[in-house]
SENU-149549 format. One record per residue: residue number from 1; residue in one letter; y, x, z of N, C-alpha, C in turn. Coordinates in Angstrom, 2 decimals. Atoms other than C-alpha are relative to their C-alpha. Example, Ala and Ser with C-alpha at 12.3 -4.5 7.8 and 13.67 -1.06 7.14 Angstrom:
<pts>
<pt 1, "a", <-1.19, 0.89, 0.00>, <-4.50, 12.30, 7.80>, <1.20, 0.90, 0.00>>
<pt 2, "s", <-1.19, -0.82, -0.06>, <-1.06, 13.67, 7.14>, <1.09, -0.77, 0.73>>
</pts>
This chain:
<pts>
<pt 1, "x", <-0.41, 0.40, 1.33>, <28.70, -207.61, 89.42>, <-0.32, -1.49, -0.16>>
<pt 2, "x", <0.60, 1.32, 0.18>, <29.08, -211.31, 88.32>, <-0.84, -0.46, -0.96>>
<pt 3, "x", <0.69, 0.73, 1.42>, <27.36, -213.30, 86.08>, <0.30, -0.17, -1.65>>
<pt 4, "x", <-0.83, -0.01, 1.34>, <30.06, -214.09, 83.86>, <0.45, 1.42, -0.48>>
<pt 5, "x", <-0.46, -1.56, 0.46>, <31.35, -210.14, 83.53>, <-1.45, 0.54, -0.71>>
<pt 6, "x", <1.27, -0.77, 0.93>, <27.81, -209.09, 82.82>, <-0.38, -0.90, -1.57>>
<pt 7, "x", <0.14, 0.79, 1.41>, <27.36, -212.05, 79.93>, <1.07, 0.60, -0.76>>
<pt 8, "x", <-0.89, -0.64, 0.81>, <30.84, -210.82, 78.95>, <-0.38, 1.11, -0.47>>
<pt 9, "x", <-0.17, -0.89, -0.05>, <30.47, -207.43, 79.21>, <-1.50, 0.28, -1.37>>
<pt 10, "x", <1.08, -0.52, 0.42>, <27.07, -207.34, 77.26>, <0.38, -0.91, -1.76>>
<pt 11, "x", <-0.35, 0.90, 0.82>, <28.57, -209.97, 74.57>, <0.97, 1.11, -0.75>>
<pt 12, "x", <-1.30, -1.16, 0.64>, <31.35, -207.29, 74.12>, <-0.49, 0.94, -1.00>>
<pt 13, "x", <0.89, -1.03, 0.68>, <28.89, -204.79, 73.30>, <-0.38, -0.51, -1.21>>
<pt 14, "x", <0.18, 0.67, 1.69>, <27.26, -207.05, 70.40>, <0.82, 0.20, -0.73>>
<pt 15, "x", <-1.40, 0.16, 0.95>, <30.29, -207.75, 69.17>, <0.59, 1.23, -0.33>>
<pt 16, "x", <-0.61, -1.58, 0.48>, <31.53, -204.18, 68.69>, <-1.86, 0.53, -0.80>>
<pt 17, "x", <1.03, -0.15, 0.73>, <27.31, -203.29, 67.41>, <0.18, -0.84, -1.44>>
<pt 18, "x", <-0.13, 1.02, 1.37>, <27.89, -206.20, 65.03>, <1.03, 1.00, -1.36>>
<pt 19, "x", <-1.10, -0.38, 1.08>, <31.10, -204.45, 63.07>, <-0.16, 1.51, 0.00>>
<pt 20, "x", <0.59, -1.49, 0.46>, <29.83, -200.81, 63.62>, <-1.15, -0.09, -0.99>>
<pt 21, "x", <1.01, 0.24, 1.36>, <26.81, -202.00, 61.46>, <0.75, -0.45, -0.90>>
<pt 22, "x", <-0.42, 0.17, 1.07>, <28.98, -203.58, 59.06>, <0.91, 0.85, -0.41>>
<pt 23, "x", <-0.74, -0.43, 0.63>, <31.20, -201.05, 58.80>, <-1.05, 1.18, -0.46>>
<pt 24, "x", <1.15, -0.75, 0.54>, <28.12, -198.28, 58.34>, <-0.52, -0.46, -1.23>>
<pt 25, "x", <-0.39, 0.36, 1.18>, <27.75, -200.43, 55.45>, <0.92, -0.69, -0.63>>
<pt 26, "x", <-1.63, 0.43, 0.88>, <31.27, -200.78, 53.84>, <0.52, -1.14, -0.23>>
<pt 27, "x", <-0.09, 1.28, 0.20>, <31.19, -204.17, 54.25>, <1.01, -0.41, 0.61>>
<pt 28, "x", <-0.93, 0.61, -0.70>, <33.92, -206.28, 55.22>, <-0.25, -0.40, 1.53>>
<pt 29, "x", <0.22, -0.09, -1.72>, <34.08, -206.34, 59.20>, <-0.63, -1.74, 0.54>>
<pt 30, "x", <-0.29, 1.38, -0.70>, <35.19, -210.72, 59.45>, <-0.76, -0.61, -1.59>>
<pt 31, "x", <0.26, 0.93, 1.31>, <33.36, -211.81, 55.90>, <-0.84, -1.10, 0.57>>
<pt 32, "x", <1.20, 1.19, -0.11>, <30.35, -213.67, 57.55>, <0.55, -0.18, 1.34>>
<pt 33, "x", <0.19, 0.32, -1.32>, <30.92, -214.65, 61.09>, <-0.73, -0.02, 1.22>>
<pt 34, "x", <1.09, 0.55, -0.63>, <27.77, -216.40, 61.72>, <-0.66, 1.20, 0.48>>
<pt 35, "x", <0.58, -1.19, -0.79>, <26.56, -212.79, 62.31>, <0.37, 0.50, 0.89>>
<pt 36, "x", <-0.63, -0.18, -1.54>, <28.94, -212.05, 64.76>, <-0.85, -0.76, 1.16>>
<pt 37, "x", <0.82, 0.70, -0.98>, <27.96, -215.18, 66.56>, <-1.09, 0.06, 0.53>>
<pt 38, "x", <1.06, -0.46, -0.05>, <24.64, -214.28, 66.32>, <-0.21, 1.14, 1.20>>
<pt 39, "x", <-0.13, -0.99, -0.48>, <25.12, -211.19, 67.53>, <0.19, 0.21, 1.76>>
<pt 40, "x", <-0.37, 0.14, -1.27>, <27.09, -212.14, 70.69>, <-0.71, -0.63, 0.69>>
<pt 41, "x", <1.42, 0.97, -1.03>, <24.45, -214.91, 71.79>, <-0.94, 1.00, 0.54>>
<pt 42, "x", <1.41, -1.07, -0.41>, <21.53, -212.38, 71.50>, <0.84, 0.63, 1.39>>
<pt 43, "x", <-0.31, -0.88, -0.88>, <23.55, -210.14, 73.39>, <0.69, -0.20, 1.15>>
<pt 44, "x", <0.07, 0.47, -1.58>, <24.72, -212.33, 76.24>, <-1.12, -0.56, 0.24>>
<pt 45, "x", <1.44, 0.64, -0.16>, <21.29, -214.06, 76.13>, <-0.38, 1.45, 0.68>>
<pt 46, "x", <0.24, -0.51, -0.43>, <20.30, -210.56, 77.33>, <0.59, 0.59, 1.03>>
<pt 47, "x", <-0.13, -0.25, -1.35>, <22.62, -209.64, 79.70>, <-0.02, -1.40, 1.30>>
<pt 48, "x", <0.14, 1.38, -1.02>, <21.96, -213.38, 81.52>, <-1.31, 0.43, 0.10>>
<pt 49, "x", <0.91, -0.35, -0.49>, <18.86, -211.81, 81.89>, <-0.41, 1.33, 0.80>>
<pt 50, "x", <0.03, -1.33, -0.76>, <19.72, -208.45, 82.98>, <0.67, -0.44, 1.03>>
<pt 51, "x", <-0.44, 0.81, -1.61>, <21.56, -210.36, 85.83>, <-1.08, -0.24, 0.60>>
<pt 52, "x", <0.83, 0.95, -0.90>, <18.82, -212.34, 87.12>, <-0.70, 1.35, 0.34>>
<pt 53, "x", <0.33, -1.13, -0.40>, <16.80, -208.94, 86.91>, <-0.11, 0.87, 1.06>>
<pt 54, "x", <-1.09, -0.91, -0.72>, <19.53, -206.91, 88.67>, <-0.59, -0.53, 1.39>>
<pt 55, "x", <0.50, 0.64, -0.98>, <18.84, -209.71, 91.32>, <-1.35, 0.23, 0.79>>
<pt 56, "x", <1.59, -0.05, -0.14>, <15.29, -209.91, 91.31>, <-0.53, 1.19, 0.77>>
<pt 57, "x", <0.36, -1.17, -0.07>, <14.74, -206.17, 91.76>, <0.70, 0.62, 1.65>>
<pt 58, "x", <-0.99, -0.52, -1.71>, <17.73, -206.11, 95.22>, <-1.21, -0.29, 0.35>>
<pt 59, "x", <0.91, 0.57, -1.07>, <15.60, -208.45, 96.63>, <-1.45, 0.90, 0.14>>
<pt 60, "x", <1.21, -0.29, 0.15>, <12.31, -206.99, 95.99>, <0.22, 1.05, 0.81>>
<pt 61, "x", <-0.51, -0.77, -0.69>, <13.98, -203.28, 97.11>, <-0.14, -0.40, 1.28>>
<pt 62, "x", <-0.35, 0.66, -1.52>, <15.25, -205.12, 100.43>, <-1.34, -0.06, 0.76>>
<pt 63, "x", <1.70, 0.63, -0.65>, <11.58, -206.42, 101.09>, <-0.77, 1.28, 0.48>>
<pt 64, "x", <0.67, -1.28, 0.52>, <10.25, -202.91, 100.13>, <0.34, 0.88, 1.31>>
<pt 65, "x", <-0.40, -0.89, -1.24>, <12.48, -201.10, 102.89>, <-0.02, -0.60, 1.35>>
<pt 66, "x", <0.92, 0.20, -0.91>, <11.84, -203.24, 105.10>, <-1.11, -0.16, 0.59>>
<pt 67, "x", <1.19, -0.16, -0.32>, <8.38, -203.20, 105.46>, <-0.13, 1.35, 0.40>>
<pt 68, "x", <0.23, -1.04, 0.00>, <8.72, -199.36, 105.11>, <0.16, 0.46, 1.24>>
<pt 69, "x", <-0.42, -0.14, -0.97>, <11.08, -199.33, 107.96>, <-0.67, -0.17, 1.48>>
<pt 70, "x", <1.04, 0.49, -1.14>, <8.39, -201.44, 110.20>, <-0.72, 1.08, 0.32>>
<pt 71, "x", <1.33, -1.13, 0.04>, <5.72, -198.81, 109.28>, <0.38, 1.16, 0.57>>
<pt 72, "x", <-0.33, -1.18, -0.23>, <7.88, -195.83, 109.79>, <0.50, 0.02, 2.18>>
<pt 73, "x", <0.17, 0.25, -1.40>, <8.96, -197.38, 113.40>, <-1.44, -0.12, 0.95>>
<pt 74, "x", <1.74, -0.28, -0.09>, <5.23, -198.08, 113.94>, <-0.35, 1.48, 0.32>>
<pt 75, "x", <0.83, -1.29, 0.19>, <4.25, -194.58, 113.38>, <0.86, 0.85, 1.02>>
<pt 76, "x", <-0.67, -0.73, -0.81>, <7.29, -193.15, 115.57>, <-0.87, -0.04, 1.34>>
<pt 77, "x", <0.40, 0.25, -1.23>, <5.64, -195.34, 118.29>, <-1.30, 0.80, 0.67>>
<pt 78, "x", <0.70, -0.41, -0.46>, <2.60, -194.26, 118.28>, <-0.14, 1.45, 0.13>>
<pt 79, "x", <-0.12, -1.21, -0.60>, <3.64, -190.54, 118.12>, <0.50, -0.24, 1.05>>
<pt 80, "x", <-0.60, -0.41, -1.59>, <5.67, -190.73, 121.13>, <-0.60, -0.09, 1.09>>
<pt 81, "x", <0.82, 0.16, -1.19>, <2.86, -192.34, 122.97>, <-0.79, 1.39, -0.29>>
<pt 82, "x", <0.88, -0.79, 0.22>, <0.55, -189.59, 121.67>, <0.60, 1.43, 0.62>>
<pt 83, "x", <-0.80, -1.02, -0.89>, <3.51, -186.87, 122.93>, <0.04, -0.63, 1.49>>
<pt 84, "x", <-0.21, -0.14, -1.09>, <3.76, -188.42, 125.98>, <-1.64, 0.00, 0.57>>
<pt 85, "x", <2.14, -0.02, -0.20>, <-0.49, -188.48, 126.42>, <-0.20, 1.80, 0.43>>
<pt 86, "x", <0.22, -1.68, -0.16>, <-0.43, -184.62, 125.89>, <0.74, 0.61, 1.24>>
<pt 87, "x", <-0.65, -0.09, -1.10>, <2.53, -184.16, 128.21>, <-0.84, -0.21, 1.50>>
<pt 88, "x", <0.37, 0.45, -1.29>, <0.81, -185.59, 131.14>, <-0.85, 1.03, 0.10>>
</pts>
């Protein structure tokens, strides 16, 4: 997912929260604006952070399985020596 789709995509959302609250109260949808605007900042301001996140968290994962992967090769090794010890 890009950057810009997730700012969009989370901007979208505001913007539709914004006029479901105003219409929950009977209010005109386009009277004020500035709340819209409002609205949409906050809510790409948060998905420009659920990006970096998103990011943050591969990488970390990535790191995570590979180390695991080391350990779990590790541990094969030294069973197989330990099967081939008994074997003999």
């Amino acid at each position: 997912m890009t950057l810009i789709s997730t700012i969009l995509g989370f901007s979208a959302f505001g913007f539709g929260a914004r006029c479901f609250q105003l219409g929950l109260q009977h209010r005109p949808i386009f009277d004020a604006p500035a709340g819209h605007l409002y609205s949409v900042l906050a809510f790409g301001g948060l998905g420009y952070g659920a990006f970096y996140a998103e990011q943050k968290q591969s990488v970390m994962l990535a790191e995570k399985k590979k180390a695991l992967l080391e350990i779990r090769q590790k541990e094969q090794l030294e069973w197989d020596s330990k099967k081939q010890a008994h074997a003999v």
